[in-house]
N, C-alpha and C positions, 0 to 999 in steps of 0.2 A: 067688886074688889074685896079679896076678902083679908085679915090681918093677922098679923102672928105677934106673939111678944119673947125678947128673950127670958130666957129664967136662968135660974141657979144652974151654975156650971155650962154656960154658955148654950143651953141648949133650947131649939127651936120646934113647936109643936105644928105641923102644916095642917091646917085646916081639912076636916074632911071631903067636902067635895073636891078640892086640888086632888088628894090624896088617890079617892075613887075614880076622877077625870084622866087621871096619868096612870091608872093599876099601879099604882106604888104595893109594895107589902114592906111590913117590919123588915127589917134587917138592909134595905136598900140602903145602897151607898149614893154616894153623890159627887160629884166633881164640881169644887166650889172656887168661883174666883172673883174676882171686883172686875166692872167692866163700866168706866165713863159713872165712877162713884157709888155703883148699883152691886149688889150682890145677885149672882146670877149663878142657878143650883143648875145640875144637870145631872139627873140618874143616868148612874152607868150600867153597865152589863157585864156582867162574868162569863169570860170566854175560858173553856177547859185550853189549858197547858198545849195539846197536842194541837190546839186548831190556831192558836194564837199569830202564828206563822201568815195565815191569810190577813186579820186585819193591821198587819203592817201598812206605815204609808207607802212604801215601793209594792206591795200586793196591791192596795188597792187601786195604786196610780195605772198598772199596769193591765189592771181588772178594765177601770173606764175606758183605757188604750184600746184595750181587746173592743170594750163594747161600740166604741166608735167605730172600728174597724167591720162589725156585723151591721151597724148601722149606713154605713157608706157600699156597702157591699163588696168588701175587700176579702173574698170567702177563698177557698178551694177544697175542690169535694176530690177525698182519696175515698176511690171505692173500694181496692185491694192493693196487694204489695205491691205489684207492678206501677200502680200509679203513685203509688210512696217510693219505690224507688226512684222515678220520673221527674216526682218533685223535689227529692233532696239533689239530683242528682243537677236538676235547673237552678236551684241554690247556691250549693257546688260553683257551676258556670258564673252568674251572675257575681259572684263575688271578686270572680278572678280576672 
């Protein structure tokens, strides 16, 4: 177990091997909340602006959906347009 102490101006120094054990570098941010009395750090990650769109929670909900669906083998192979037209066009049908 290793230990930390606060200091001046609230701040906390993480012990070196944490630091090494998790690739921390300088500047890491952290997502900090209390949990059942505990403080519980969490490095986050910086996603560029353009990408940020996929780790939405309805991206990802819909990410797992997909991957359940390749898992149960819920598949359909379009080989060319005919069979995309085939498929949208069963689509189409089914709905109506």
């Amino acid at each position: 177990m290793a230990k930390a102490r606060l200091g001046k101006r609230s701040q906390i120094v993480l012990p070196k091997p944490i630091v090494e054990a998790l690739q921390l570098e300088e500047g890491t941010e952290f997502e900090i909340t209390v949990v059942d009395g505990r403080i519980v750090m969490e490095p986050l990650v910086s996603v560029p602006r353009s990408q940020a769109w996929f780790w939405t929670e309805k991206w990802q909900r819909e990410e797992r959906e997909a991957e359940e669906d390749v898992r149960a083998g819920r598949l359909t192979t379009i080989r060319n347009t005919d069979d995309l037209d085939s498929y949208f066009a069963q689509l189409d049908a089914d709905r109506e």
